[in-house]
Structure formats: structure tokens, C-alpha cells
C-alpha positions in Angstrom: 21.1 -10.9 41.6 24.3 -11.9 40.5 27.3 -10.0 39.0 26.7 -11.6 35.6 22.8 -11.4 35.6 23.3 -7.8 36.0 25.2 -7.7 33.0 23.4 -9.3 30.9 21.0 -7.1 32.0 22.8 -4.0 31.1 23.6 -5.8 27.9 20.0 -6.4 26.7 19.0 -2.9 27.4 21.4 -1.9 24.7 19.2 -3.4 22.4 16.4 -1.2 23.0 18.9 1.7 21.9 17.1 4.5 19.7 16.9 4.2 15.7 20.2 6.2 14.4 18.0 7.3 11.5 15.8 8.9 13.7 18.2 10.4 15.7 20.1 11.2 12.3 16.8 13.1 11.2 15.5 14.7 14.6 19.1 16.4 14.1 18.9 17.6 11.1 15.5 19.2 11.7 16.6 21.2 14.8 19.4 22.4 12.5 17.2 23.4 9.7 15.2 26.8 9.4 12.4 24.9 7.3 10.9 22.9 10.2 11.7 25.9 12.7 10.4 28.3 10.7 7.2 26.5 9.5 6.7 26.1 13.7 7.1 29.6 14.4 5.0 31.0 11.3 2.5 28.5 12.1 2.3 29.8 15.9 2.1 33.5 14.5 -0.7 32.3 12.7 -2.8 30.8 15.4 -2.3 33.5 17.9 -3.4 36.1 15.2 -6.8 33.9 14.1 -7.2 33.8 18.0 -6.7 37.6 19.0 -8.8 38.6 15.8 -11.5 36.1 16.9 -11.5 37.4 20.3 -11.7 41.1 19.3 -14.6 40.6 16.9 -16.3 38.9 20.5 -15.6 41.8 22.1 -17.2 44.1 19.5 -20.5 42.0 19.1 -22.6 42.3 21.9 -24.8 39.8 20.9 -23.8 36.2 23.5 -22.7 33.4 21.2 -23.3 30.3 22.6 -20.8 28.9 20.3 -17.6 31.0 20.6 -15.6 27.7 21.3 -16.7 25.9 18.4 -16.3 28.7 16.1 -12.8 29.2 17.3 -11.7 25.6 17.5 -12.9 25.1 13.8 -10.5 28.4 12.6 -7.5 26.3 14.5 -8.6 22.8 13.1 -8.4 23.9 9.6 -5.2 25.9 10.0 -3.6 22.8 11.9 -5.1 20.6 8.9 -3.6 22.7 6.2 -0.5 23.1 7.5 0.4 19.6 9.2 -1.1 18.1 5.9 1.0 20.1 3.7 4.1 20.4 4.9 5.3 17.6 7.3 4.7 14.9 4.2 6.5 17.8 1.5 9.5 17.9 4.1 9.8 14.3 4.8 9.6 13.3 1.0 12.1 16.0 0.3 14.1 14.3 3.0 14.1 11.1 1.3 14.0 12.1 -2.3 17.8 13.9 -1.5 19.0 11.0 -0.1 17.8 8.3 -2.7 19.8 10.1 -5.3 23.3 8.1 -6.4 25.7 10.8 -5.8 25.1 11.9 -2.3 26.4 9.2 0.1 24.4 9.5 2.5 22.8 7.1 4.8 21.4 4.5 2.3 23.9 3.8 0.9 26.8 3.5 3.3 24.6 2.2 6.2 24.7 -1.2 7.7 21.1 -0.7 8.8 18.3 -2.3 7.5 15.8 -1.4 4.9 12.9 -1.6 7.3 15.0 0.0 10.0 15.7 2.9 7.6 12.1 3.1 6.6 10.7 2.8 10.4 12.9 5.7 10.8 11.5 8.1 8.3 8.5 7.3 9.7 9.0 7.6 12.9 10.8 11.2 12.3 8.1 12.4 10.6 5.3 11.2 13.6 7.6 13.0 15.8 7.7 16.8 13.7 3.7 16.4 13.5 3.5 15.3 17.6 5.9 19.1 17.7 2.9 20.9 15.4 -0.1 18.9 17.1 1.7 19.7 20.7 2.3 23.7 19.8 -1.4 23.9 18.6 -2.5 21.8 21.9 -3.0 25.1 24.4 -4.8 26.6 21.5 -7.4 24.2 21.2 -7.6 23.6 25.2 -8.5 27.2 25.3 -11.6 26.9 23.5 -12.3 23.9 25.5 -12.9 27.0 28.1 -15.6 29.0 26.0 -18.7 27.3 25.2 -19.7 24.6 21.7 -16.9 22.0 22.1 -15.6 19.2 24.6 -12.3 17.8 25.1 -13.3 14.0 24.2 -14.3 15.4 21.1 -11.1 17.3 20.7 -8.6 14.7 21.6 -10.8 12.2 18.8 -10.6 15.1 16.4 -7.1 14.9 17.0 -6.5 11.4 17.4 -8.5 11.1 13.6 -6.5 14.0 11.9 -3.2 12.5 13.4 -3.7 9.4 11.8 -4.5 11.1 8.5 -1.4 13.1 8.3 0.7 9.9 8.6 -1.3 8.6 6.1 0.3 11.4 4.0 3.5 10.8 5.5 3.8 7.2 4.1 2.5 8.0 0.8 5.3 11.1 0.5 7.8 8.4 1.8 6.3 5.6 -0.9 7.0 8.0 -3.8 10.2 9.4 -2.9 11.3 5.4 -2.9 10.7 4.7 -6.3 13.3 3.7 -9.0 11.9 7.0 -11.4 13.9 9.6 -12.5 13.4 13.4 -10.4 10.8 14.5 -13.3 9.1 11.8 -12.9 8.9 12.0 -9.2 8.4 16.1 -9.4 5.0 15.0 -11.4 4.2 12.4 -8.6 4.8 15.0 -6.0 2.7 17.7 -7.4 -0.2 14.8 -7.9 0.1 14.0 -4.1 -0.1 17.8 -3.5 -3.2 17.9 -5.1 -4.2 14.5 -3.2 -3.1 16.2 0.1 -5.5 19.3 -0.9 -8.5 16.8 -1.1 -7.1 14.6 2.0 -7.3 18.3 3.7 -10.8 19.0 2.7 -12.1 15.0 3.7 -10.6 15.4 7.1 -12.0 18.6 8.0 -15.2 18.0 6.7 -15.4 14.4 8.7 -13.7 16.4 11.8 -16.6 19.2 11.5 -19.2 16.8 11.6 -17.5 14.8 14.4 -18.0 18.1 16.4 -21.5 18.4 15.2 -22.7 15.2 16.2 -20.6 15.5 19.5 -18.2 12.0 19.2 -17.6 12.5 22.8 -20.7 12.0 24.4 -21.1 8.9 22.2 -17.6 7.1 23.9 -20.1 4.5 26.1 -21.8 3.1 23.3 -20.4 0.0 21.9 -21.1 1.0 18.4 -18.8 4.0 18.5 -15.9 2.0 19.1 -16.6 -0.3 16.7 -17.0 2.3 14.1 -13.8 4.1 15.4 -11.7 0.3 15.7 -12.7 -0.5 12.0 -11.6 3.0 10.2 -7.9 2.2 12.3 -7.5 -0.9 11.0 -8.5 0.7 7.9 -6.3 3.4 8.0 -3.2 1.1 9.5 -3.7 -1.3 6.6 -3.3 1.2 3.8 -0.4 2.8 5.8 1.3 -0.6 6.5 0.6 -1.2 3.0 2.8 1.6 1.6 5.2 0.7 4.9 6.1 -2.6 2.9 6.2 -1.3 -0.6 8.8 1.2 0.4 11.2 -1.3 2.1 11.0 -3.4 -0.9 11.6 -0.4 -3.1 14.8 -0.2 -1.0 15.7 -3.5 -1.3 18.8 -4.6 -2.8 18.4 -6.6 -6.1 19.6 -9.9 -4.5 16.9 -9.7 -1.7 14.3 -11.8 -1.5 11.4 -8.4 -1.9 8.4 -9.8 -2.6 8.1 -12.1 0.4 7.5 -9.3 3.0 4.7 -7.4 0.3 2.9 -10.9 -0.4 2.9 -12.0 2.9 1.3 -8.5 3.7 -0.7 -8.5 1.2 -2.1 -11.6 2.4 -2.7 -10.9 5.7 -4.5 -7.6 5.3 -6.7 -9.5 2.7 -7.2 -12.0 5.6 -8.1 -9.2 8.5 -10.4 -7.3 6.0 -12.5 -10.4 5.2 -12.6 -11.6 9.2 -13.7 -7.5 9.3 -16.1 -7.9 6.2 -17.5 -11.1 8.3 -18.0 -9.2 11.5 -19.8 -6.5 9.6 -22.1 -9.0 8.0 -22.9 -10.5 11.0 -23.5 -7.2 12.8 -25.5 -6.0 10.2 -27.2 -8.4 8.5 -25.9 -6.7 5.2 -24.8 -9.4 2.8 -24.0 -6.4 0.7 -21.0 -5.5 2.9 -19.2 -8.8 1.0 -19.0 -7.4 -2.6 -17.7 -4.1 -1.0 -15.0 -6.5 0.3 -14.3 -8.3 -3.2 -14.3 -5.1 -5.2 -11.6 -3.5 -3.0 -9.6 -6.7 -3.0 -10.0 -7.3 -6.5 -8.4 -3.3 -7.4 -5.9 -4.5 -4.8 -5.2 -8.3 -6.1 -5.1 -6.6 -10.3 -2.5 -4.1 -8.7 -0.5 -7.2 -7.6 -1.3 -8.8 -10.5 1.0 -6.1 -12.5 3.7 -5.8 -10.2 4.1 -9.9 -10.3 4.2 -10.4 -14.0 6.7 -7.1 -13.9 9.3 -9.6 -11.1 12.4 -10.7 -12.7 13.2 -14.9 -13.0 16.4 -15.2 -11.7 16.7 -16.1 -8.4 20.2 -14.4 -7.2 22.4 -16.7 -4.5 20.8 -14.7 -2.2 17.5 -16.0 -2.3 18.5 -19.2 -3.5 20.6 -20.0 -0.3 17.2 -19.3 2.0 15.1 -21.3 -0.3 13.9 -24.5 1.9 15.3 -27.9 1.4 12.6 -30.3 2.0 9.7 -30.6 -1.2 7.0 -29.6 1.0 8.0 -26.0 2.7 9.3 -25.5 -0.6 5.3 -25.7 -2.3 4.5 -23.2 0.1 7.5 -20.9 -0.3 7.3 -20.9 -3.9 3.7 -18.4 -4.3 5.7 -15.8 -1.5 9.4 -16.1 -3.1 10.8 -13.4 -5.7 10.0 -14.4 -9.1 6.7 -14.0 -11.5 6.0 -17.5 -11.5 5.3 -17.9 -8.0 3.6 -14.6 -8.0 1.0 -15.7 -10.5 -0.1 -18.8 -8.2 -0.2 -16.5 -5.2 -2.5 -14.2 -6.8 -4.6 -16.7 -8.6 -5.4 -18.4 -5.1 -6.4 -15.7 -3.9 -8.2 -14.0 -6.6 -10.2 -17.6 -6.6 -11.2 -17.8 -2.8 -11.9 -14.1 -3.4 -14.8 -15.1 -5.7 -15.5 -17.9 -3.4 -16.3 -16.6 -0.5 -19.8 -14.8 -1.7 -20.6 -17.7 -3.2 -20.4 -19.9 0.1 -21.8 -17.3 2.1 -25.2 -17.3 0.4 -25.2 -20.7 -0.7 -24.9 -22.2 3.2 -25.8 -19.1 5.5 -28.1 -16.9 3.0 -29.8 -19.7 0.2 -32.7 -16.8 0.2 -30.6 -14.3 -1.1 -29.5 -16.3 -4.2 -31.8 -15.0 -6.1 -30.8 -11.1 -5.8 -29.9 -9.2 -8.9 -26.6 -7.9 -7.3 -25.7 -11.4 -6.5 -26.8 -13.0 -9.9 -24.5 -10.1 -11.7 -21.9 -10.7 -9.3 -22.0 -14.6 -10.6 -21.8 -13.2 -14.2 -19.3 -10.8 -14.3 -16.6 -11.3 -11.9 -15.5 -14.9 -13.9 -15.2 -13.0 -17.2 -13.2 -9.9 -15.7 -11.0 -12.4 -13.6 -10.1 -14.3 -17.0 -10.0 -10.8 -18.8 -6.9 -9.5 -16.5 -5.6 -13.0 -16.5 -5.3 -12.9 -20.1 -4.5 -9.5 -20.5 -1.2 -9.9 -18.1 -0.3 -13.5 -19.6 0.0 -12.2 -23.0 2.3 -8.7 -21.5 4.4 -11.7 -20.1 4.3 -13.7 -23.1 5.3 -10.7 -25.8 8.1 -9.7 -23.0 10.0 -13.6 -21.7 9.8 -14.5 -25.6 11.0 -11.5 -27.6 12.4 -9.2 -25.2 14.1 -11.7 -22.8 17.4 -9.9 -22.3 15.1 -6.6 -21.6 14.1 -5.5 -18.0 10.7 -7.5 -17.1 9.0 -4.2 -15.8 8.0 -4.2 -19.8 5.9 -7.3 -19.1 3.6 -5.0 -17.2 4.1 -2.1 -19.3 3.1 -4.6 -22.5 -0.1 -5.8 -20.5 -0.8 -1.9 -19.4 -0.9 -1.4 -23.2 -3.6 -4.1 -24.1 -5.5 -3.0 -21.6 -5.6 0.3 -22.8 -6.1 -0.7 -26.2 -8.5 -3.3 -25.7 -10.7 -1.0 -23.0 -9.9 2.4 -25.3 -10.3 0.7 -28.4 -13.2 0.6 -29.7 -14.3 3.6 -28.7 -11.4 5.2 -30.6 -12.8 3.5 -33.4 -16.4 4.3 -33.4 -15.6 8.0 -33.0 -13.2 7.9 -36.4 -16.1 6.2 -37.6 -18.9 9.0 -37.0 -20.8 6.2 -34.9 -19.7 7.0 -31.3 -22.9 6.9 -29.1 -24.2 5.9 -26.1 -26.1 3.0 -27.8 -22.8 1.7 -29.4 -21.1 1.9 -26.5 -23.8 -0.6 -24.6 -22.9 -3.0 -27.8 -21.3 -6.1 -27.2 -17.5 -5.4 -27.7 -15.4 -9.0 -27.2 -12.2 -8.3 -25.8 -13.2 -5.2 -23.4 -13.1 -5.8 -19.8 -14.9 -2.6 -19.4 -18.0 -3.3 -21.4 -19.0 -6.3 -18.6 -20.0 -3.2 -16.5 -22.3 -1.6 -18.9 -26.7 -3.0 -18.9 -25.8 -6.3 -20.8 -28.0 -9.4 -21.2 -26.5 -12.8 -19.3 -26.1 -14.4 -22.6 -23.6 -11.5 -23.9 -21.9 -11.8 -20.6 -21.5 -15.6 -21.0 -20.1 -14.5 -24.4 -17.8 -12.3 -23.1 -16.5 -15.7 -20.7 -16.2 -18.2 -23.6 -13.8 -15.6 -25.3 -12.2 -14.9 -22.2 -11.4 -18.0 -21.4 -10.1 -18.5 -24.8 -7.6 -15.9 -24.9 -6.7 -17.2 -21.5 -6.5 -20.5 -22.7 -4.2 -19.7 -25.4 -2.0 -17.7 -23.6 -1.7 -19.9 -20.7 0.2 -23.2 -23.3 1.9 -20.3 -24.5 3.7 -19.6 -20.9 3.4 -23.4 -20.2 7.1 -24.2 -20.7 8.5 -21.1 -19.0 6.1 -21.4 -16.0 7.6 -25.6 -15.9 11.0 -24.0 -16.2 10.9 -21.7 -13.5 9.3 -24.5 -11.2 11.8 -26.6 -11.8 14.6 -23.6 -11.2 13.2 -23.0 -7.8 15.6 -25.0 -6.1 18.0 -24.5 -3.1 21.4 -23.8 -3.4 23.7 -26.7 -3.8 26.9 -26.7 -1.6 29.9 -26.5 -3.8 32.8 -28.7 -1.9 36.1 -26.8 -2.1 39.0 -28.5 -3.8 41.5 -29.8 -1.0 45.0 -29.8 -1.8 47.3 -33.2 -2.3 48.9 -33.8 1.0 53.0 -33.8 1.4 53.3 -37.4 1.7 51.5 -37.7 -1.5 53.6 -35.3 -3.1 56.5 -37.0 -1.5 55.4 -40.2 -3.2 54.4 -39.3 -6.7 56.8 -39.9 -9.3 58.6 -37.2 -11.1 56.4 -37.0 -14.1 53.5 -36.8 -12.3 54.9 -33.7 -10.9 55.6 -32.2 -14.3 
């Protein structure tokens, strides 16, 4: 190898250099009593369940044949509450302090990257639950040595709760990244405290019945791991999810935001339908499907807000990566910042969404046509699609044409509104009326989204489409000229050619008055 190969050796391996947020953070935790603390009182707190647990074994003289299970359970829930608890309150903390406008801290003075800073946190706050999992480790090997528990079913206990706490972890970093005032984000906190009390309870109770059912002795059969594969894709989606939302919350204004979320968005809708597929196939479950389109239909209406909410000018920014040629440019428009776009990515996929039930039993399951849960499928999903289409169109509408110099986060908060007052509506209604009852509430009611899920006949659903698809109608001409508008605005940047100055000669040449 050659002088220079070696150095450009040595030169690449620079790249692989450790993120400075995480070194940054690692730092300030060895510094601060809150993480060393917490370690130390949760220690105390182990070896005091353990020498307790141990002296009331030592009392009873009846043999239990499950002293390691009994004692491993004590240290899962303690390791639960307090992993679950605290590393997500610390490393929201973390990131709440440094989000505020007057301390100059690292995001706002750093050349680093929003995903870089982002990948940091996280990866910070893996680290300070791999310090609480690694101090509890000897603990939970030592009941490995009594009897009721093995160490495959520990380290998948582990393995599972792991996961779950950074879960937590990117939800605490999520909320601590959004553009809300500290009220707002005390409230949020205290809801993912209580969120993190239930998340506590789920994971314990799915950990104690991994340790009844003994996961480890079920590690050769193929089922297990296709179980186990599917929740971590699961779990990694969500996660990656909430990854993504929080670099785009960090985003500067000129960024382009939305096209890392959309194209996210559209991959994990791609990998949980190829998943949905498998699972069909594995199963024979056509059921499995309309699992699939109800989660991506909460997901796609959730997009379907934040898109109508995007602003509609493109800074210089975005416009200088926007592509040249007429057909990249098609495809970049759905993924690019701006409502517009938005709308037509979430349309497509709101529509293949509703397709792909309908192909499935019309070329691989023509028996199953005839189901009820496929026939109501058919009849409700086409009204509720056109319900939230309508109900955001018109939030857009009431915002670009009367509040145009406003923020366009009121679009969304104008279509939250009509939702609520067409869903809450009536019912407010019929209970100032005296006529409030379940009977009423089963009624036809035009307009509510809701009442498509109540026991209604298929000729009041197709009612509930024909006005549906009126009110979307209407509101669709309405936004007709500003959607044509910003279609025609989403254009590269055009190259300004700088002014050159008059050469000497010229000058030389030119008359006096010319001069003048």
C-alpha cells in the first residue's frame, strides 16, 4: 500500500467520527446528579427487593419451585417503572431547555444537521437506558440461578422492554420539538406521563406472559420469529415515524420539510401492506386487510391535516432543488413543501388504500364478496373518504380566501372545527332539545362522518355519499383556481444573469454626454 492510499485511508476513517451531540450529551449526564442519582437510587432499590426476597426464602420453609420467577418479576417491574419513567422525562427535559430562544445552545449555533441533532438525542438516550438495563443485568442473571426462568426468555424480555422504552424516548423527544409555547408542552408532558404509566402496565403484562408461556423454548419454531420480526417492524415504524416528524419540526422555514415525512410516510404504508399481504397469505385471514386500511386511513387523515396546515410559498431554498425537466417535476410535486402537492399525495394514496380490498377479493377471494364486513366496507369507506375530503377543503377554503396573510396552520384548525361541529353537532342539539336518545342518535344525520359507523341501512349510507360528494364537489371549484395557481408556481428557480460592467475601451469611446 502506498503512502497516499494510506492517507486516504486515515482520511476516510475521520468520517466515521462520533456524533458531537452525543458526545455533547453523554457529558452532560456524567456531570449531572439526576442521571447519577437515579442509577444509584435505582441500584439501592434492587438490592433491597433482592435481600428482602431472599430473607422471606429463608424464613419459609416450604421449597418454592419458583423463587427465580418470583424474583425476576419484582426486578422487571422495578426496571420497567423506572427506565419508562425517567430516561424519556430526562431526555425531553434535555431537549425542551434547549429548544427555548434564549439559551444558545446547540440548535441554534450548530452547523450540524437536523437529523444529525435528532440521531443524537436519540442515540444519548439508548445509551443512559443500555447504563440502567446493564446495572440491572447481574440482577436478573442471578435469578437465572434459582429455579422458574431462563435466560432466552430473559434476554427477549429485555430485548421487548428495550424497544418499548425507546418508543418513549422518541415520543418525549417528538413533543419537546414542537413549535407550542412551555404550558402547552407542560400539558403534553403530563399526558405522555400518564401514557408512559399505561406503556408500563402493557409491557409488563406482555413481559409476564412471555415468561409464562416460556418465549425461549419457542426460539426454533418459525412462527415465533415471525411474530417477534412483525411487532419490530411494528415498533421501528412508529419510532421512525416520530424520528422524521421531529427533524422536520427542526427544520428551518426555507427547508424543503415535508419531503423526508411523505416519503416516510409512504414507505411505511408500502412495508405494512407487503406485511398485511404476508399475513394474509399466512393466514388465510382476509380480515387482516381492513385492519391494514383502518390504521392507514387514522394515519393518511393525520396527514391529511398537517398538508392543508403547509404554507404556499416555496422559499429559494426549495425552489433552487426543484427539478428542471416536466416529468421528475410531476413526481416531485405530491413530496415537495406546499398543500397542494400534499393533497395529491394523500389522495393517491387514500385511493389505492381503498383499492387494494377491493382487488384482493375481486381476483384472489371472488367467494368472499359477499361478506357483511366486506359489503360495509364498500359502503362506508367512499362516504368517510369524501367526508374528510370535504371537511379539510372547506378549512382551506375559509383560510387561503379570507385569512390569506394569516398563518395556514388555521386551515387545519378551521377544518378541526367542522369536524367537531359537524360530528358534535347534532347531538348538542338533540340534548337542548329534550330528544337526545340512543334511537335519535342511530337517525340519519347528513353531514356527520360519525353517524356512517352507527346500524344504518345501505340506502342512508348511499345518502350519506351523494351529499358527501356534494359538499366535496363544491368545495373542490372553490379551491380550483388556487390549486391551478400553485401548479403553475411550482417551478424551478430561474438564473438571474448579473449585470456586467461597460468595458474601458467602451468608456474610452463614448461621447461625453453619454457619460453625463
Amino acid at each position: 500500500m502506498t503512502l497516499a492510499g494510506a492517507k486516504t485511508r486515515l482520511l476516510n476513517l475521520r468520517q466515521w467520527e462520533l456524533n458531537p451531540v452525543v458526545v455533547k450529551e453523554l457529558r452532560q449526564a456524567v456531570r449531572s446528579w439526576a442521571v447519577t442519582g437515579m442509577l444509584m437510587f435505582f441500584l439501592v432499590v434492587l438490592f433491597g427487593a433482592m435481600v428482602i426476597f431472599l430473607v422471606n426464602q429463608s424464613i419459609d420453609i416450604r421449597e418454592n419451585t419458583q423463587a427465580g420467577a418470583d424474583i425476576f418479576s419484582v426486578f422487571l417491574v422495578i426496571l420497567a417503572v423506572a427506565s419508562m419513567l425517567f430516561i424519556p422525562l430526562y431526555v425531553g427535559v434535555r431537549m425542551v431547555a434547549e429548544r427555548q430562544e434564549n439559551n444558545a445552545d446547540l440548535l441554534y449555533i450548530s452547523t450540524l444537521s437536523p437529523l444529525e441533532i435528532i440521531f443524537g438525542k436519540f442515540v444519548c438516550g439508548a445509551y443512559v437506558i443500555v447504563l440502567f438495563f446493564s446495572a440491572c443485568m447481574p440482577f436478573l442473571a442471578f435469578t437465572n440461578l434459582l429455579r422458574g426462568v431462563d435466560l432466552p426468555t430473559i434476554f427477549l424480555i429485555m430485548a421487548f422492554l428495550f424497544g418499548a422504552v425507546c418508543a418513549a424516548n422518541m415520543l418525549a423527544i417528538f413533543i419537546a420539538c414542537l413549535p407550542v409555547s412551555r404550558i402547552f408542552k407542560l400539558l403534553l408532558g403530563l399526558g405522555q406521563l400518564i401514557v408512559s404509566v399505561y406503556l408500563v402496565g402493557a409491557a409488563v403484562a406482555i413481559s409476564f406472559e412471555m415468561m409464562r408461556l416460556g418465549a425461549g423454548s419457542m426460539m426454533g419454531a418459525v412462527g415465533f420469529w415471525e411474530t417477534a420480526a412483525t411487532v419490530a417492524c411494528i415498533v421501528a415504524m412508529v419510532g421512525g415515524l416520530l424520528f422524521v416528524l421531529s427533524v422536520a419540526l427542526i427544520s428551518p422555514p426555507s427547508a424543503n420539510r415535508s419531503l423526508l415525512v411523505r416519503i416516510y410516510v409512504t414507505m411505511i404504508w408500502l412495508l405494512s401492506g407487503a406485511l398485511t399481504v404476508y399475513w394474509v397469505w399466512r393466514s388465510s385471514n382476509a380480515s387482516v386487510i381492513f385492519a391494514w386500511c383502518d390504521i392507514s386511513t387514522v394515519l393518511l387523515v393525520a396527514a391529511l391535516a398537517m398538508t392543508i396546515s403547509d404554507g404556499d410559498q416555496l422559499s429559494l431554498r426549495v425552489r433552487r432543488s426543484v427539478p428542471k425537466s416536466r416529468l421528475p417535476r410531476v413526481f416531485a410535486f405530491p413530496f415537495f413543501n406546499g398543500a397542494a402537492g400534499g393533497l395529491v399525495w394523500v389522495i393517491s394514496l387514500f385511493a389505492i388504500t381503498f383499492l387494494v380490498p377491493i382487488g384482493y377479493y375481486s381476483f384472489a377471494d371472488k367467494t368472499a364478496r359477499s361478506s357483511q364486513v366486506y359489503s360495509e366496507f364498500i359502503e362506508t369507506y367512499p362516504p368517510m373518504l369524501a367526508y374528510a375530503l370535504a371537511y379539510a377543503l372547506t378549512g382551506l377554503f375559509l383560510q387561503r380566501t379570507f385569512l390569506p396573510r394569516r398563518r395556514a396552520v388555521l386551515a387545519g384548525v378551521f377544518a378541526s372545527a367542522i369536524t367537531i361541529a359537524a360530528v358534535a353537532g347534532p347531538t348538542i342539539v338533540l340534548f337542548c332539545m329534550n330528544e337526545l336518545s340512543w334511537k335519535m342518535m342511530e337517525r340519519l344525520q347528513l353531514g356527520n362522518a360519525s353517524n356512517l359507523l352507527d346500524n344504518l341501512s345501505s340506502e342512508q349510507r348511499m345518502e350519506h355519499l351523494w351529499f358527501a360528494s356534494a359538499w366535496l364537489a363544491i368545495v373542490v371549484l372553490l379551491n380550483a383556481k388556487w390549486f391551478v395557481r400553485q401548479v403553475n408556481n411550482f417551478r424551478p428557480l430561474e438564473k438571474v444573469q448579473p449585470a456586467t460592467a461597460p468595458a474601458l475601451s467602451e468608456l474610452a469611446e463614448a461621447p461625453p454626454a453619454a457619460l453625463q
